[in-house]
TORGU-696593 format. One record per residue (C-alpha): residue number from 1; y, x negated, z. Coordinates in Angstrom, 3 decimals. Layout:
BEGIN
[NUM; [Y; X; Z]],
...
***
This chain:
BEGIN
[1; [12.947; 18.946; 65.124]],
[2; [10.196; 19.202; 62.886]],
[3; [8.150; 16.511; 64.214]],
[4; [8.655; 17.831; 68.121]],
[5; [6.808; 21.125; 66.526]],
[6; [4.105; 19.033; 65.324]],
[7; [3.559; 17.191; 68.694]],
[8; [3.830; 20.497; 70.568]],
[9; [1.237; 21.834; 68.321]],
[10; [-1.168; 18.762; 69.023]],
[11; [-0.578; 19.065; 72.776]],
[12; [-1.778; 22.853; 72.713]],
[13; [-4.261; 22.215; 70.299]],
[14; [-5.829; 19.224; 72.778]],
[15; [-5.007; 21.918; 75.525]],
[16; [-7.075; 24.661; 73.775]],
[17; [-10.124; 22.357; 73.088]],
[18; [-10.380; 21.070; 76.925]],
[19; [-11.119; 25.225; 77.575]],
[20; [-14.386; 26.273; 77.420]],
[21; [-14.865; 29.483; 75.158]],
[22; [-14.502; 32.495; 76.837]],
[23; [-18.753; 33.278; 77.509]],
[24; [-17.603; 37.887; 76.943]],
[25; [-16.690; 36.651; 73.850]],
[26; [-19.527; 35.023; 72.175]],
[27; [-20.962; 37.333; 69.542]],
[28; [-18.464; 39.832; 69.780]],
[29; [-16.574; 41.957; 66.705]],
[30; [-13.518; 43.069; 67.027]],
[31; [-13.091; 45.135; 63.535]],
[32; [-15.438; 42.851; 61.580]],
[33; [-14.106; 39.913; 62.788]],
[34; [-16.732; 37.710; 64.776]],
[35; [-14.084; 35.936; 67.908]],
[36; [-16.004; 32.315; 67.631]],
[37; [-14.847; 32.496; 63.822]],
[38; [-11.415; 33.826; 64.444]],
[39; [-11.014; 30.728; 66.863]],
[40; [-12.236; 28.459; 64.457]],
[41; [-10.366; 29.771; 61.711]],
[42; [-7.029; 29.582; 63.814]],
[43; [-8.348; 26.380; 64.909]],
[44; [-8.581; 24.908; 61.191]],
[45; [-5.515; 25.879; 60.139]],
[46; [-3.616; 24.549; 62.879]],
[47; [-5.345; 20.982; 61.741]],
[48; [-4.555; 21.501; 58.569]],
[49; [-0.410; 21.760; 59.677]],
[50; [-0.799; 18.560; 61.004]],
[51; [-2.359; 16.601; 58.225]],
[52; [0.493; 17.849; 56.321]],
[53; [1.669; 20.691; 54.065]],
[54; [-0.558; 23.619; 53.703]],
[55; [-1.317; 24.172; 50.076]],
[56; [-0.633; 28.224; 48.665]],
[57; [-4.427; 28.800; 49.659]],
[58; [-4.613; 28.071; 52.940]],
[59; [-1.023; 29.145; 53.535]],
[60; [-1.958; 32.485; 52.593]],
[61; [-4.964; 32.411; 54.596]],
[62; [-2.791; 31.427; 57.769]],
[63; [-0.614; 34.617; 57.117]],
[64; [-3.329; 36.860; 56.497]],
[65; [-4.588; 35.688; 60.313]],
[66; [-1.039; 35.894; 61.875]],
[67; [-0.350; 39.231; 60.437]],
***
């Protein structure tokens, strides 16, 4: 089951890259929080997943952006 998560995550993650950013969204804050970083941070995390466990730091980071 596991690994069907991980390949569903790589499809959507290939899925998400073919998409060009959204061109409203480019520079814009949304409470502090720059959208081209958010994206990237989601983005890096999701990478991380797939190159295996994600260590307490990043795990923490990943709730802090799902929350």
């Amino acid at each position: 089951m596991f690994e069907e998560e991980l390949e569903a995550l790589s499809q959507v993650m290939a899925e998400h890259l073919a998409m060009p950013f959204p061109p409203g969204f480019r520079g814009l804050d949304i409470e502090d929080q720059d959208m081209v970083m958010l994206d990237a941070d989601a983005y890096g995390y999701a990478l991380g997943v797939l190159k295996g466990p994600l260590d307490e730091q990043r795990g923490e980071g990943l709730n802090w952006l799902t929350a």
